[in-house]
C-alpha positions, 0 to 999 in steps of 0.5 A: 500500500502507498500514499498517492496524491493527484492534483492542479496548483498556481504552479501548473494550472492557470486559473481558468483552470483551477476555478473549473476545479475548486470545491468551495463551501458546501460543493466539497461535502456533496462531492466527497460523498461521491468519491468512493465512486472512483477511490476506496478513501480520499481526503480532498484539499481544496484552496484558492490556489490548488485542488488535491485528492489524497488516496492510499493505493495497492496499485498506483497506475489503476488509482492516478487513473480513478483521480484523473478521472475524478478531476476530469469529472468534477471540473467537467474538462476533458481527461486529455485536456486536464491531464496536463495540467496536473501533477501526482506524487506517490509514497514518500514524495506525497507525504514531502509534498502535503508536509511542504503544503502544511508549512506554507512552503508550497503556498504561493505566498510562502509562510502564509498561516491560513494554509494550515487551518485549510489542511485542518478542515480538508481532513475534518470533512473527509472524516465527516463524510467517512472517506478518511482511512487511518493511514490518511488521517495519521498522514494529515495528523503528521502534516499539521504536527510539521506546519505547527513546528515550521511556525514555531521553530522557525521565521518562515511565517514571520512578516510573512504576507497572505493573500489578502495582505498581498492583494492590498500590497497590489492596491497600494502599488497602483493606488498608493496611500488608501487614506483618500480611497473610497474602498468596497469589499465584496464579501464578509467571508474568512477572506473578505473579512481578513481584507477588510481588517488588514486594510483597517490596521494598515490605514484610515481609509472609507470602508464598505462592506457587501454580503449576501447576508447583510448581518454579516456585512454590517458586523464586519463593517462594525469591526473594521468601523466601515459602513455596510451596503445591501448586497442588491444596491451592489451598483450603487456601491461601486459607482461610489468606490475607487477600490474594489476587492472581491472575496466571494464563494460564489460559483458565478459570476458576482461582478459582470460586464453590464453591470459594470458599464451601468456603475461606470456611467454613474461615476463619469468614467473615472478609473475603477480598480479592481482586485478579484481574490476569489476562486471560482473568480468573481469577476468576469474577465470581459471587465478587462474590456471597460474603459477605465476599469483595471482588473486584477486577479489572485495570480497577479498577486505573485509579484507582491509575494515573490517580493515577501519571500527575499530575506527569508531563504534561510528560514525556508531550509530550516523548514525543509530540515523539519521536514525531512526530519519528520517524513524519517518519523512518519517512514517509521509508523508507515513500516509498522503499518505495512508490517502489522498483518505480519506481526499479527500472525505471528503473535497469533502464532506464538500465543496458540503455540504457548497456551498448548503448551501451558495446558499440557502442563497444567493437565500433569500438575493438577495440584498448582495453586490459582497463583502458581498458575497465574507466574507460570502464565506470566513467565511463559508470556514474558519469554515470547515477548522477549524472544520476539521483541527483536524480530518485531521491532526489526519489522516495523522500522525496516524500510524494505519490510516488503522485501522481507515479507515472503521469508519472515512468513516461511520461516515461522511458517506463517499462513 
């Protein structure tokens, strides 16, 4: 059995692509309950920046096959289209790579900390819905563990920018001081809500806030000490704003061309700018086509987290130092794993062997007390553990345990 992991990220996948792959809110929870379709077990990480299903496989070829086509069917793009765009590690380089994941180093804005809370939750549903097996839930447990230590051993995630406090970077640098701005954020979710309170600690500037559910949009408003606007006067909003960030978990569209042009025509053309950080993207790309409107989306934000990372290069081989350290740690328990049907059996075998044994015993010394009984039992099991403490511990901690399998069976003539 191996650990085998498939999927798309800003490193290969453009985003057209990935917004086709994303399972945001409850579309993760209905489409884990049709993974067993294509795997026995899967835990499913999905973030604005990459989709992944993990698996446990016997046979690795027929499994990358069930995953690419479940990415196929899921983005509704053709397997010979998506198949480039994807990538797949097996065993030990799957467990490197979701280790990397955890502790931000595969983040586009590397150091970033929301990743971890996104690992946390993708193997919370994966048990909600039953399709987390126990090598996966030990292998996410293991890459929380490395993501914990990487933000507190080392510096990676010091200063480190976000994607929210990446796309403000990205305002600012067209825009400058966001004091004598006129800012409106789209959505009062984890994202929008983290943009809205990075723009508040960073300046002074004219907030409003926008929510499908306006309860929420006037609590963040309150927070962020901004005003809150009914989602269905959304052009009027815009008309009054020179800054827009949009952070929705929408499946469509929330910002369009018409709708744009109407909100243009109010503010007399003035520039309009833009930044759209959410996946699936809630801008349509036809606004690049407006005059005087400037669009932005999250892989315009690599620049800005590129810029982040100079300074911290040492910090990054210290992580990949625990890195390798814990993937040693987890070879370990994944060896006992490979190796318990083994170990099993034979217990199994030395216990039927020892209570024979004992029982022939016990039948020619009829007289022996409940307590003489008793340290016969004891000494007796004490020796089978003694003469296969070795033998077992050799097993789990051997890395080639397969290649032992077949000999360790026939010399204690194991079934």
């Amino acid at each position: 059995m191996a650990i085998l992991v498939a999927g798309a990220n800003y490193k290969t996948a453009p985003l057209e692509v990935r917004e086709r792959l994303s399972l945001a809110g409850d579309k993760l929870e209905e489409t884990l309950h049709h993974l067993p379709q294509y795997v026995n077990s899967g835990v499913i990480l999905s973030t604005c920046n990459r989709t992944e299903i993990y698996t446990t496989s016997e046979m690795a070829a027929s499994e990358q096959s069930r995953l690419y086509r479940f990415l196929s069917d899921i983005s509704g793009l053709p397997s010979f289209l998506i198949t480039s765009y994807l990538y797949t590690y097996r065993h030990k380089e799957a467990a490197k790579h979701l280790f990397q994941v955890a502790s931000g180093l595969d983040s586009m804005v590397v150091g970033e900390t929301q990743i971890l809370g996104q690992v946390r939750e993708a193997l919370e549903m994966a048990q909600k819905a039953s399709t987390a097996s126990l090598p996966l839930t030990k292998l996410f447990h293991h890459a929380l563990r490395v993501g914990r230590r990487a933000r507190h051993d080392t510096d990676i995630s010091r200063n480190a920018a976000s994607v929210s406090s990446a796309a403000v970077a990205l305002a600012k640098n067209f825009w400058g001081d966001l004091d004598s701005a006129a800012i409106l954020v789209i959505g009062a979710g984890r994202m929008g809500a983290r943009t809205a309170k990075i723009l508040a600690s960073n300046a002074d500037p004219n907030i409003t806030v926008t929510n499908r559910t306006h309860t929420r949009a006037i609590e963040l408003a309150n927070e962020v000490k901004g005003e809150a606007c009914p989602f269905d006067q959304l052009e009027q909003a815009l008309a009054r704003s020179d800054i827009v960030f949009s952070a929705t978990t929408s499946l469509n569209y929330i910002l369009t061309a018409p709708l744009l042009k109407k909100a243009m025509r109010q503010r007399n053309q003035r520039d309009l700018y833009i930044v759209d950080i959410a996946v699936p993207r809630d801008v349509d790309p036809e606004v690049k086509k407006i005059k005087n409107v400037f669009l932005r989306d999250i892989d315009d934000l690599k620049a800005v987290s590129e810029s982040s990372l100079r300074g911290r290069q040492e910090e990054v081989s210290r992580v990949e130092a625990i890195i390798d350290s814990e993937l040693d740690k987890f070879g370990l328990w994944w060896n006992a794993l490979e190796a318990r049907p083994t170990i099993i059996a034979l217990r199994h075998k030395a216990e039927a062997i020892r209570q024979r044994e004992i029982d022939k015993t016990i039948r020619k010394l009829p007289n022996l007390s409940p307590e003489e009984r008793r340290r016969i039992d004891s000494l007796t099991t004490a020796i089978i553990n003694k003469l296969l403490h070795h033998s077992l511990m050799h097993l789990k901690q051997n890395g080639h345990y397969k290649d032992l399998e077949p000999e360790v069976r026939e010399l204690f003539d194991l079934p």
